[in-house]
C-alpha positions in Angstrom: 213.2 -15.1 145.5 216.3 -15.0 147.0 218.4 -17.3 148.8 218.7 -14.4 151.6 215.1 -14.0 151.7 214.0 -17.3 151.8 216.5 -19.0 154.5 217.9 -16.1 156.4 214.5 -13.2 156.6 211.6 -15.5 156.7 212.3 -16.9 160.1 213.1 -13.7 160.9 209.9 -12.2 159.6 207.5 -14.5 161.3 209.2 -14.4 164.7 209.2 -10.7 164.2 205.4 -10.9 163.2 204.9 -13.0 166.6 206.8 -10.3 169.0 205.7 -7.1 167.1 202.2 -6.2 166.8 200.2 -4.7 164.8 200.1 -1.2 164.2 196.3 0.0 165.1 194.5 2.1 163.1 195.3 4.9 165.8 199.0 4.7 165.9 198.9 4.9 162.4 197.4 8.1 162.5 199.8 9.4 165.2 202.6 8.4 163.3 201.7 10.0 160.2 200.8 12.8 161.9 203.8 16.1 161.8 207.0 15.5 160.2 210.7 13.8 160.7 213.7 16.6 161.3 216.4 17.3 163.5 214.9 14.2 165.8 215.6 12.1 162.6 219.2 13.3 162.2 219.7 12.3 166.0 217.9 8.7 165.9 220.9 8.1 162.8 223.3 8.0 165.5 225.5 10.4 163.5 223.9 13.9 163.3 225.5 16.5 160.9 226.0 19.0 163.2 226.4 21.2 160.2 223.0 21.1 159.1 222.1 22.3 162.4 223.9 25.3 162.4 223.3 26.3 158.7 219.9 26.6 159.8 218.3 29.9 159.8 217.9 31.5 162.9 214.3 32.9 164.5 213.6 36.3 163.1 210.4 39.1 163.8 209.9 41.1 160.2 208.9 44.5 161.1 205.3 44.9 161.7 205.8 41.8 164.0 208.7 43.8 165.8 206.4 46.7 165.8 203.5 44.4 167.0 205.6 43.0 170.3 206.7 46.6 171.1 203.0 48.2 170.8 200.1 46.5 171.0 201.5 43.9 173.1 203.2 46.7 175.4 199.8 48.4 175.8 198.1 45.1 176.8 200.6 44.1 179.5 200.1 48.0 180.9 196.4 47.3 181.0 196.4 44.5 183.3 196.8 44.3 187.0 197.8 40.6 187.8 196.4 40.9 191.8 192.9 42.4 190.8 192.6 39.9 188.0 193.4 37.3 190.3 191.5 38.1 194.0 188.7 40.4 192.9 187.5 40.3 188.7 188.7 36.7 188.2 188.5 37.6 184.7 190.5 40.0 182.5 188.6 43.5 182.4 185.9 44.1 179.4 188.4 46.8 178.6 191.1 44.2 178.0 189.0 41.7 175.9 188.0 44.7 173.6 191.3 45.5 173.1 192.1 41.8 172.5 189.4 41.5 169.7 190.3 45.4 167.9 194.1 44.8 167.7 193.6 41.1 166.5 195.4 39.1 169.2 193.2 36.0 168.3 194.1 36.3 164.7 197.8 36.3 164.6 198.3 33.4 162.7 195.5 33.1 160.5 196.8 34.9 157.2 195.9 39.0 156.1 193.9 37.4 153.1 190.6 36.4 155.9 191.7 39.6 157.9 194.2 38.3 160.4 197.7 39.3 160.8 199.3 36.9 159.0 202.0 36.4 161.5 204.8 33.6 161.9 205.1 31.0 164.4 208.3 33.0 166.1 206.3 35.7 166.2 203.4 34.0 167.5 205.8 32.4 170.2 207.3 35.8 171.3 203.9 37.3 171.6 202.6 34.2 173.8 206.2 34.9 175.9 205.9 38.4 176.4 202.5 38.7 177.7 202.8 35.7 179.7 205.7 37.5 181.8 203.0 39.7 182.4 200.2 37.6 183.3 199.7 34.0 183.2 195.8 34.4 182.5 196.5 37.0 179.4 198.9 34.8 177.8 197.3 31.4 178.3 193.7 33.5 176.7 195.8 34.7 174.0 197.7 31.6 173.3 194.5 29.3 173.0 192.8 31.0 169.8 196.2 30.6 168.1 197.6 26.7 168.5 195.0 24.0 169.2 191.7 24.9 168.2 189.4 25.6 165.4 191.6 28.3 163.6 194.3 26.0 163.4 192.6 23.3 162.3 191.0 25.1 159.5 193.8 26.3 158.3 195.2 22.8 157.5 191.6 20.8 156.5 188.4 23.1 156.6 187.1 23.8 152.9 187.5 26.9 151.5 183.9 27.7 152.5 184.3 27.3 156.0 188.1 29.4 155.8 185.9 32.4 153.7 183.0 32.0 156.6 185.4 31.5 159.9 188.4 33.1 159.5 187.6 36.6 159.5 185.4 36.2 161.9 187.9 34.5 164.3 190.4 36.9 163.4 188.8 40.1 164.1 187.3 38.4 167.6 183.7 38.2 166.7 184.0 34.6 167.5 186.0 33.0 170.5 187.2 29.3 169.7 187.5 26.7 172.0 188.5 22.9 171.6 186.5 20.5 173.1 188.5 17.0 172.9 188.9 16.1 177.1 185.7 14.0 178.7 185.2 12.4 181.3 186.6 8.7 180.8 188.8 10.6 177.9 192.0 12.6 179.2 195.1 11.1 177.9 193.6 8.2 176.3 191.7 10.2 174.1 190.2 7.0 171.9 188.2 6.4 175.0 185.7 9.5 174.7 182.6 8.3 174.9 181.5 11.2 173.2 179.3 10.0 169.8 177.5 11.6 166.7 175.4 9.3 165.2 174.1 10.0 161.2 170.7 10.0 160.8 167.9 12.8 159.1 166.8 15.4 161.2 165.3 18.9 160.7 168.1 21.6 160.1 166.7 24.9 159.7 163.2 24.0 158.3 164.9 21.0 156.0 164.6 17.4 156.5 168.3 16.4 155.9 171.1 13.6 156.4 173.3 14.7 159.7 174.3 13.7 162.9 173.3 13.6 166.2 175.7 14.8 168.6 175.8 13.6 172.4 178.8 14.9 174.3 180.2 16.0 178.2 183.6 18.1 177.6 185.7 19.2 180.2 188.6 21.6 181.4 188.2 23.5 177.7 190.0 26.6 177.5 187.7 29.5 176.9 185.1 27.2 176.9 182.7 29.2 179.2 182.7 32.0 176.5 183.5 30.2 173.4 181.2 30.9 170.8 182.1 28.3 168.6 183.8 24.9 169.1 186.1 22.4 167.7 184.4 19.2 168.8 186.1 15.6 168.3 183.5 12.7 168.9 183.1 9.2 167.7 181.0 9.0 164.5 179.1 6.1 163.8 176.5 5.4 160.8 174.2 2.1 161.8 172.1 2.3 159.4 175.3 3.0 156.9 173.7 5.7 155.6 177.0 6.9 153.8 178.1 3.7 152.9 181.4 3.7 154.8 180.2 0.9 157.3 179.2 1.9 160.7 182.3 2.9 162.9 183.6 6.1 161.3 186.0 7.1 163.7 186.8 9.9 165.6 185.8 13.3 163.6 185.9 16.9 164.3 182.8 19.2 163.4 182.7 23.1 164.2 179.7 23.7 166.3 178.1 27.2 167.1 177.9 27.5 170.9 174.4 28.9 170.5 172.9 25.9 168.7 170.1 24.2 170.2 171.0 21.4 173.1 174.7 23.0 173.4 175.3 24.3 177.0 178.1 26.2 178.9 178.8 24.3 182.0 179.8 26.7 185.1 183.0 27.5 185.0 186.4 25.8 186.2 189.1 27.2 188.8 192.2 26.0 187.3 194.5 26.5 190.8 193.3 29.9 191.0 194.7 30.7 187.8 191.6 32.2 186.2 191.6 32.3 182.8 188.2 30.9 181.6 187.9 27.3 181.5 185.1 25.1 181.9 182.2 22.5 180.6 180.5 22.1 177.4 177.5 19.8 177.1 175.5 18.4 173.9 172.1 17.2 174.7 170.8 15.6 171.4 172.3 18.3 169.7 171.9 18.1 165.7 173.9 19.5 163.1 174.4 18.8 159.4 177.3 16.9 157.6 178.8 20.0 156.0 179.3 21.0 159.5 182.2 18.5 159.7 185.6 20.5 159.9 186.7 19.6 156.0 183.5 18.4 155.3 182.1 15.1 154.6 185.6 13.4 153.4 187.2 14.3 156.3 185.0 11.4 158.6 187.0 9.5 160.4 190.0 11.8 160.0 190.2 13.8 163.8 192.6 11.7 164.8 195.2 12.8 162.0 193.9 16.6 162.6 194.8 16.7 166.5 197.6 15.1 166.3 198.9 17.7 163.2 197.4 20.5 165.3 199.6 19.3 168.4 202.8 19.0 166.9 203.0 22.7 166.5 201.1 23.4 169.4 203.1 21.9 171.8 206.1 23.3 169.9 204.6 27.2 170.6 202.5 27.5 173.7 204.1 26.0 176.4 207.4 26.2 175.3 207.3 30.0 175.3 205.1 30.4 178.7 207.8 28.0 180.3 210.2 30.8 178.8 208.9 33.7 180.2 208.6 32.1 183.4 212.2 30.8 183.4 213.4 34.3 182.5 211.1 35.9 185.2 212.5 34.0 187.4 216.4 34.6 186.3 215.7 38.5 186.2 213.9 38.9 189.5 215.7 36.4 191.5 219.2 37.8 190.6 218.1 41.2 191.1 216.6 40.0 194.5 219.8 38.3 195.8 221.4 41.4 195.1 219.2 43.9 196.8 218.3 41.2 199.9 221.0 41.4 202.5 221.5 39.3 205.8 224.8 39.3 208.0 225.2 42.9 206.3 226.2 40.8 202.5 223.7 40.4 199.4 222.2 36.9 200.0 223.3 36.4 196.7 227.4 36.1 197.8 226.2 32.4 200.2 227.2 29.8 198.1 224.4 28.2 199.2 222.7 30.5 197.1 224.7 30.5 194.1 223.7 27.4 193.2 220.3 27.4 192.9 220.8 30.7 191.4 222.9 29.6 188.6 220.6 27.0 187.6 217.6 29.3 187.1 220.3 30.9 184.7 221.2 28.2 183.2 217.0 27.2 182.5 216.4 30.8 181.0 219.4 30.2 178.4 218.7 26.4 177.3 214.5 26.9 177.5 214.7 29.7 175.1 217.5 28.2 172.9 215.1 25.3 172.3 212.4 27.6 171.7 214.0 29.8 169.4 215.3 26.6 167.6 212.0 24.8 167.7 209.6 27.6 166.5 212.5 28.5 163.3 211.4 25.0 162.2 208.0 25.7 162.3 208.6 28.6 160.1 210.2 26.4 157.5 207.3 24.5 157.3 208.1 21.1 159.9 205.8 20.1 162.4 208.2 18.1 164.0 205.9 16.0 166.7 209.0 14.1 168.0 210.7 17.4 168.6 207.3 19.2 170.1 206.9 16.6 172.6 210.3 17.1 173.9 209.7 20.7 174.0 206.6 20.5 175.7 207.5 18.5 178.8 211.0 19.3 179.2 210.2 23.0 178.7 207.5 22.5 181.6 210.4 20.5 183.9 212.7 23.1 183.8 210.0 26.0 184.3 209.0 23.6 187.3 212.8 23.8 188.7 213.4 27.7 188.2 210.0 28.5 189.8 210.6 26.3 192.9 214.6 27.6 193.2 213.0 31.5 193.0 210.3 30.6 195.4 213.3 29.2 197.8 215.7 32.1 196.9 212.9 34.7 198.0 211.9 32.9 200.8 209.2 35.0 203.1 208.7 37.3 200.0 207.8 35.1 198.0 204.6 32.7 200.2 203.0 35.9 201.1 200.8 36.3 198.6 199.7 40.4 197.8 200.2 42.9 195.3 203.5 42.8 195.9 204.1 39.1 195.3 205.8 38.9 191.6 206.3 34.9 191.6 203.0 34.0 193.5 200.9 33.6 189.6 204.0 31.7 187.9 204.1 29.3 191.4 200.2 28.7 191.2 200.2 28.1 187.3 203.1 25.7 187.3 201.7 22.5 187.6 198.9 23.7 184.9 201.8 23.3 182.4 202.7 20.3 183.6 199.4 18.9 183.0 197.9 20.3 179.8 198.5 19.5 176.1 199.5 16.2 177.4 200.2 15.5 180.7 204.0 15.2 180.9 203.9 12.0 182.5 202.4 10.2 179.4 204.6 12.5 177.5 208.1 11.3 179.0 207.4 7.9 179.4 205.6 6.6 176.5 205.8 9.7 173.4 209.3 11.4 172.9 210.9 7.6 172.3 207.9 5.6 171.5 206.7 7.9 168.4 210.5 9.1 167.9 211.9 5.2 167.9 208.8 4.3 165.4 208.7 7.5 163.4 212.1 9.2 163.3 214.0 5.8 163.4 215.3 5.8 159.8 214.8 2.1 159.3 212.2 1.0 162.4 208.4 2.5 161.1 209.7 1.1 157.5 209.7 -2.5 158.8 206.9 -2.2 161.0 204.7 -1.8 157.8 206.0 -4.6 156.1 205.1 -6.9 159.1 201.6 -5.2 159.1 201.6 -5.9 155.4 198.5 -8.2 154.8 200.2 -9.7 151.5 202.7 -11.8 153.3 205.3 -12.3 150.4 204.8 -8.2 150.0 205.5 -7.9 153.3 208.4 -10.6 153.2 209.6 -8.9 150.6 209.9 -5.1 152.0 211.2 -6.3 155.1 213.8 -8.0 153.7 215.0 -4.7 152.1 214.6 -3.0 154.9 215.6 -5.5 157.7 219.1 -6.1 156.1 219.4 -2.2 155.5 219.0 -1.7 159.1 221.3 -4.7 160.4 224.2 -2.6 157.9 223.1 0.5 159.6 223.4 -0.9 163.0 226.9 -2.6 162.1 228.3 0.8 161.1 226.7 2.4 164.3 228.2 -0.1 166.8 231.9 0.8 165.2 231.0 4.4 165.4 230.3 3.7 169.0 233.3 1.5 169.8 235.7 4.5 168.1 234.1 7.1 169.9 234.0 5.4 173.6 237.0 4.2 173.2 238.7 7.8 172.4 236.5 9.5 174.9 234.8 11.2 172.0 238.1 12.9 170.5 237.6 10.9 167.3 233.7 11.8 166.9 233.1 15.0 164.8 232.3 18.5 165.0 230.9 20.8 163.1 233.3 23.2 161.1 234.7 25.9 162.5 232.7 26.2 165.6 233.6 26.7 169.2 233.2 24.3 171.8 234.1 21.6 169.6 234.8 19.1 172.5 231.4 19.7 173.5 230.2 18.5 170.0 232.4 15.7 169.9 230.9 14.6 173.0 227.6 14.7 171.8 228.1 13.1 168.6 229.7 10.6 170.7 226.8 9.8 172.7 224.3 10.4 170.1 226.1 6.8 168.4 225.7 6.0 171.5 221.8 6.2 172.0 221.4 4.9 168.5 223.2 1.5 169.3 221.1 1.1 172.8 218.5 1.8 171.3 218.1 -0.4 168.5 219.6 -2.8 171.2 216.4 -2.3 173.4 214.1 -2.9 170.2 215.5 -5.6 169.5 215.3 -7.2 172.7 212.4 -5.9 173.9 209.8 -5.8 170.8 206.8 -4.8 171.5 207.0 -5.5 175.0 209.2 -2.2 175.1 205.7 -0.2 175.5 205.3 -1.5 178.6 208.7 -0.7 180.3 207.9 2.6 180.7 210.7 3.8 182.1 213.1 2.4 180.2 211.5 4.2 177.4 211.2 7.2 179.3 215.3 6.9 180.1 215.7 6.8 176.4 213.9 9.7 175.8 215.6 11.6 178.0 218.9 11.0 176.3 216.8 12.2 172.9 215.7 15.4 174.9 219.2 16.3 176.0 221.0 15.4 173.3 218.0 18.3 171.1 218.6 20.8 174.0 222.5 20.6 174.2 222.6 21.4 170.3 220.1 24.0 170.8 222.1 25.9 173.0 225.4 25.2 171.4 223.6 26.6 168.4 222.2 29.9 170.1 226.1 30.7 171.1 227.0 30.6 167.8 224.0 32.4 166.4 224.3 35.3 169.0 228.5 35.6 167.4 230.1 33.6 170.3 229.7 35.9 173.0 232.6 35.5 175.4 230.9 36.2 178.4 228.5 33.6 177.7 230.8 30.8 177.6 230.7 29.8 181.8 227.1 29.7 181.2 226.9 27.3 178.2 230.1 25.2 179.9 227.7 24.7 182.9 224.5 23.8 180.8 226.3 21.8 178.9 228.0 19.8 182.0 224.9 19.4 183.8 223.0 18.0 180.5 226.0 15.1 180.8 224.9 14.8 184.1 221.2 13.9 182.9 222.4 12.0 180.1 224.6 10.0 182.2 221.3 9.5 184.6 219.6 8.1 181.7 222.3 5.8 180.0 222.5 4.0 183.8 219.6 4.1 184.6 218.3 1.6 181.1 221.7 -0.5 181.3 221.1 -1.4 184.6 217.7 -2.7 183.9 217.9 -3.3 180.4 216.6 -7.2 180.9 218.5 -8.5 178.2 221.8 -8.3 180.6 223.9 -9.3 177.3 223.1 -6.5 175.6 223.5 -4.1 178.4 227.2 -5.7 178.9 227.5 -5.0 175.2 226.7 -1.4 175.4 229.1 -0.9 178.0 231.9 -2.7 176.6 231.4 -0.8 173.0 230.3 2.4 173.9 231.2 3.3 177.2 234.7 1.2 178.4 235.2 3.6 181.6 231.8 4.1 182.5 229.8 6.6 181.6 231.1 10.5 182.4 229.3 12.1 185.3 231.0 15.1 186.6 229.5 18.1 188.3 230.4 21.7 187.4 232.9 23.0 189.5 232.1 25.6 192.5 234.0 28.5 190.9 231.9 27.9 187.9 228.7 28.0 189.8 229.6 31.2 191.2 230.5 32.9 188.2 227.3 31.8 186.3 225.0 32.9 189.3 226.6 36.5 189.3 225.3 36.9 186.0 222.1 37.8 187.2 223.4 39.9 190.1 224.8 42.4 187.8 223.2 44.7 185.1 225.1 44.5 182.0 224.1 43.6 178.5 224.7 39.5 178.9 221.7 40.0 181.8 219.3 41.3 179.7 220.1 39.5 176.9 219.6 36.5 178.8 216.2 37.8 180.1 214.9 39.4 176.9 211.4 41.2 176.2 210.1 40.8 179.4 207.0 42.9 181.1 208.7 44.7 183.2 206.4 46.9 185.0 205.9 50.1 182.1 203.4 51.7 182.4 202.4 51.0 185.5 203.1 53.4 188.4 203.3 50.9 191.0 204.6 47.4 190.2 206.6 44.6 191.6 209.3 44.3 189.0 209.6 47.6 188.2 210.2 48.6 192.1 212.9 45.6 192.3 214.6 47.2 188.9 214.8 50.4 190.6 215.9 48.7 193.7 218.5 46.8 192.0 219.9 49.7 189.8 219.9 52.3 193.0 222.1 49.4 194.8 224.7 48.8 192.2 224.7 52.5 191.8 225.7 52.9 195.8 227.9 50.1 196.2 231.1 51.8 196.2 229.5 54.4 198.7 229.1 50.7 200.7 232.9 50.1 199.8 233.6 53.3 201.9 232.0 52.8 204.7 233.3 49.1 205.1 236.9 50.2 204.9 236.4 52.6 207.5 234.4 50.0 209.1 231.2 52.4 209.7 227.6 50.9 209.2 225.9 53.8 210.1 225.6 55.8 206.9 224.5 59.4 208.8 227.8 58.7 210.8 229.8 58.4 207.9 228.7 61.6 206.6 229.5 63.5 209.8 233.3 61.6 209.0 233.3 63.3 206.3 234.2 59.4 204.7 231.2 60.2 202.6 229.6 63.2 200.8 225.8 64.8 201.6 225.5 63.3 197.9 226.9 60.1 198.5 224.4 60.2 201.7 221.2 61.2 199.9 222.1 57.8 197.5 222.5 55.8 199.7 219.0 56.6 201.7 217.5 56.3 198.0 218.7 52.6 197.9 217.8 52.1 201.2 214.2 53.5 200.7 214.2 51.0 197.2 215.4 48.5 199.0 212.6 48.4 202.1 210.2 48.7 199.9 210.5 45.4 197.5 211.7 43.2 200.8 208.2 44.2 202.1 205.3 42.1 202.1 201.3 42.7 202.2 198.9 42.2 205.3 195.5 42.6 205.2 192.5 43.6 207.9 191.7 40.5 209.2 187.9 41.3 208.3 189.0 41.6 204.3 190.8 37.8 204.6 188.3 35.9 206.9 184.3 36.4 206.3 184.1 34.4 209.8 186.2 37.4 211.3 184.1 39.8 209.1 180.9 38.4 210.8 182.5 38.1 214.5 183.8 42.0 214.3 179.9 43.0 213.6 178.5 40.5 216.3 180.8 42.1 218.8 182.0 45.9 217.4 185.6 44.8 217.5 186.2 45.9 214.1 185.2 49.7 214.8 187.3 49.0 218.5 190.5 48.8 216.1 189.5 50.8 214.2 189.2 53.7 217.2 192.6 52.9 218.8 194.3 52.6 215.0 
């Protein structure tokens, strides 16, 4: 043993054993579970920004290109969002036929068991497209393809229950739910109270050795016409029966809906969102160990399988509803400013307007950039859990933020709800997103640092081991390695830091050749940065760092800019440096500082330890953290993006459900609207500098032509018609009115006069 080990690391091991504890069995599991990438690169505190863009971009092969322009076209014509909503409360028969024939539930499971074989991209720009159509379509399609038993199987069932399920799930014969949420379980999920206990019982005429389920599950998607389940329970064996002791842990069976003691409970309203969603009950329900997802050796294992499950989950779903929402919002909402006048100007032309405006632009670019990122990792084969947390809630946040600035752009339109309300669904849905797959609360403040501090840290999950390490010289001696490793690493951090701060980034790196390069010295500055504080806060803090929640959350907000800014740094150069894009990415990229410089306040000035918080300042930031807000002509030049049709607009708002197919539809009146009213405005420049607002007098001035008239009453006619709103008889909104027009005839009174 060395001298090192003995005097200097074993008084730092036990004190270290006293403040750290132990990891449990179940944050083992969720730190095995998914994979280290680019949040590994960024907890190093020196990213090479060069890996990043060497990276593959997103891509759709051809039959999945083929796939988003048919089928999924044909779906999105099929549905009528308003009659979904206020009369079916379902999608049509119609649409869940066509569902099951053209394999929507299938994508991902591969063309061997009959699905389509398709890749997470193309998974995600299915889930996007659809949902731009219909929140309830794209939540039902996205549910069969991330967290539930296809999934699953795909990673741990036995090749008996992939031969037996798959096809059948792919085709649509069987709709999967997950059943993991109970009552006294939401996010603390090793609280179900949910239990299957082993013990013989008679399974279709046979006496054999299985277990006896008893379970209450709730808010499961599809679950009121699910005809098979994933079920997680608690397993336990007390008359060890297997061998393995008596608590077995929690484990994931597939159960047949239709088995005895299994009931459908009635059916939730999700903020009259309605896709289905409801209770599933197990009275005394019995089923045998083969039933186990994996089979008998994967007892004990659910934990590992959901967490797995959700770090690509949370990477596809959300993130690409949140999408399709943010771009929704940036394409309707420009188009509306335009077309909307008051004080005879586009509403669109009031600062006050512009800069709402340009952040619902600046959402629709960064979301997707993230998304496109995020699901071209999947397809290399990470599950990046760190990375799909980040996505998940800060996706969600900013779908939050483009929603509410649309709803406050549109004004009256937009809280008069009617056929001809476009933003009334994504409004309602919102804080579903916020909620599911992990509520983001839990998700902020206690997963994107916590897991990422533990699991991407490149020294911090390797000595947490060795303290758990029931050999104590074992554990003396890996620490040691790895403690000493990690001091080196923070040494070489801090003077990366000091360099950086103290050169206001110009000395941090770049990646070759790439534009923007202040922009990635500035991140790589602050990236050193984050890695310094936080190691400064672990160190500090211990364990107790669990319990300052938001000082974790803080730091995880400077993790979840610094992956967004290099998203969308990396989309510009993907997409060739597109020179009109530049304002946009300037403004995203000053108002993540903004947010970063939030954060890095926000944990030094309550950072307990005030030594290390003086440290942090001193090293890394001598001036004070950078906080500047974009300036107003910027603003205004990224909101007229969307007030213009040109080829930036629509790539910023790509493959969007835009109305085809339907004869009469919100967004495809407001695209006529909007092109009719660029079309005429230099027939309005004519009439201003005569200063005539009457176009019919005009004409007679001979200032315009009959042409130029018959245009302009076109636009007009657009125009009136996407500004207006629904009403309703009063008898078809209020049964109490309904019931006083029969009592006293005033309905048919109206009725007469009308």
């Amino acid at each position: 043993m060395s001298f090192r080990q003995e005097k200097l690391t074993r008084p730092i091991y036990r004190w270290a054993k006293g403040v750290m504890p132990p990891i449990s069995e179940t944050e083992r599991e969720a730190i095995d579970a998914g994979t280290v990438w680019w949040d590994g690169e960024l907890f190093t505190g020196n990213p090479d920004w060069n890996k990043l863009l060497a990276m593959p971009p997103a891509r759709l092969s051809p039959d999945e290109q083929a796939f988003l322009d048919g089928p999924v076209g044909e779906l999105c014509a099929m549905i009528d969002e308003w009659k979904l909503v206020w009369e079916d409360r379902d999608l049509p028969p119609e649409v869940w036929d066509f569902l099951r024939r053209n394999k929507f539930f299938g994508m991902i499971i591969p063309k061997e068991y009959g699905g389509l074989g398709f890749s997470n991209t193309a998974h995600s720009e299915v889930v996007r497209k659809v949902s731009s159509c219909s929140v309830v379509a794209g939540v039902t399609v996205m549910v069969p393809n991330s967290l539930g038993p296809g999934e699953l199987m795909l990673h741990f069932g036995t090749q008996e229950q992939r031969d037996y399920w798959l096809p059948r799930l792919a085709d649509g014969r069987e709709i999967p739910c997950f059943g993991l949420t109970s009552q006294e379980a939401g996010s603390d999920a090793a609280a179900m109270l949910d239990t299957g206990m082993v013990e013989y019982g008679e399974h279709e005429g046979e006496r054999v050795l299985g277990i006896r389920l008893n379970f209450h599950k709730r808010y499961i998607t599809l679950g009121p016409v699910a005809t098979v389940m994933g079920l997680a329970f608690k397993m336990f064996d007390p008359q060890n029966h297997l061998g393995k002791g008596e608590d077995l842990g929690i484990t994931v069976a597939l159960l047949p809906t239709a088995t005895k003691g299994v009931r459908h409970g009635e059916r939730h309203v999700p903020l009259l969102t309605y896709f289905q969603n409801g209770p599933l009950y197990g009275d005394d329900v019995f089923i045998p160990l083969d039933w186990i997802l994996g089979g008998p050796d994967q007892i004990g294992q659910g934990w590992t399988m959901l967490m797995t499950a959700l770090a690509a989950g949370r990477g596809i779903s959300l993130p690409s509803q949140s999408s399709a929402a943010a771009a929704v919002c940036a394409r309707t909402t420009g188009a509306y400013a335009r077309v909307r006048t008051q004080f005879n100007v586009p509403i669109g032309m009031f600062e006050g307007i512009q800069q709402p405006l340009a952040d619902i632009a600046a959402n629709a670019y960064l979301i997707d950039a993230a998304r496109r990122l995020t699901v071209a990792a999947l397809d290399e084969g990470h599950k990046p859990s760190v990375v799909s947390a980040i996505m998940k809630a800060h996706a969600t946040y900013r779908m939050r933020e483009s929603v509410e600035r649309a709803m406050d752009i549109h004004g009256g339109k937009a809280i008069i709800d009617g056929p001809k309300n476009y933003l009334a669904a994504q409004y309602r849905s919102v804080p579903i997103g916020i909620t599911v797959e992990g509520a983001n609360i839990l998700t902020r403040n206690l997963m994107i640092f916590g897991q990422g501090a533990i699991r991407a840290h490149p020294y911090m999950l390797k000595e947490l081991l060795a303290l758990s390490e029931e050999d104590e010289e074992k554990g003396l001696a890996d620490f040691d390695k790895h403690f000493w490793a990690h001091v080196g690493h923070s040494a070489k951090n801090a003077l990366r830091s000091f360099v950086r701060g103290w050169t206001g980034g110009l000395a941090a790196p770049a990646p070759r050749n790439a534009a923007f390069t202040s922009h990635w010295r500035q991140l790589s500055r602050y990236a050193s940065a984050f890695a310094l504080l936080s190691d400064l806060s672990l160190l500090t803090l211990g364990g107790a760092l669990k319990r300052k929640e938001m000082l974790s959350a803080r730091l995880g907000d400077i993790l979840s800019e610094l992956y967004l800014l290099g998203a969308v740094l990396k989309r510009f150069e993907t997409e060739g440096r597109p020179e009109a894009d530049k304002p946009l990415v300037e403004y995203i990229i000053v108002k993540g500082y903004n947010r970063i410089a939030l954060a890095f306040n926000g944990v030094l000035d309550n950072l307990p330890a005030r030594w290390a918080a003086i440290l942090t300042r001193a090293i890394a930031f001598p001036l004070g953290v950078p906080y500047h807000e974009p300036p107003d002509e910027l603003t205004s030049e990224v909101a007229a993006i969307l007030m213009r049709p040109s080829s930036q607009r629509d790539r910023l708002t790509p493959d969007l459900y835009l109305g085809e197919g339907h004869t009469h539809h919100p967004i495809k009146d407001l695209e006529l609207a909007f092109e009719l009213v660029t079309e005429a405005a230099s027939i309005e420049k004519k009439l201003r500098a005569a200063n005539i607002r009457d176009p019919e007098e005009a004409r007679e001035a001979g200032v315009i032509s009959n042409a130029e008239f018959v245009r302009l009453a076109e636009a007009k006619e657009a125009v009136d018609k996407v500004i207006a709103v629904d009403a309703f008889p009063m008898a078809e909104v209020s049964p109490i009115a309904s019931q006083h027009d029969r009592a006293t005839g005033s309905g048919e009174q109206r009725e007469a006069a009308e």
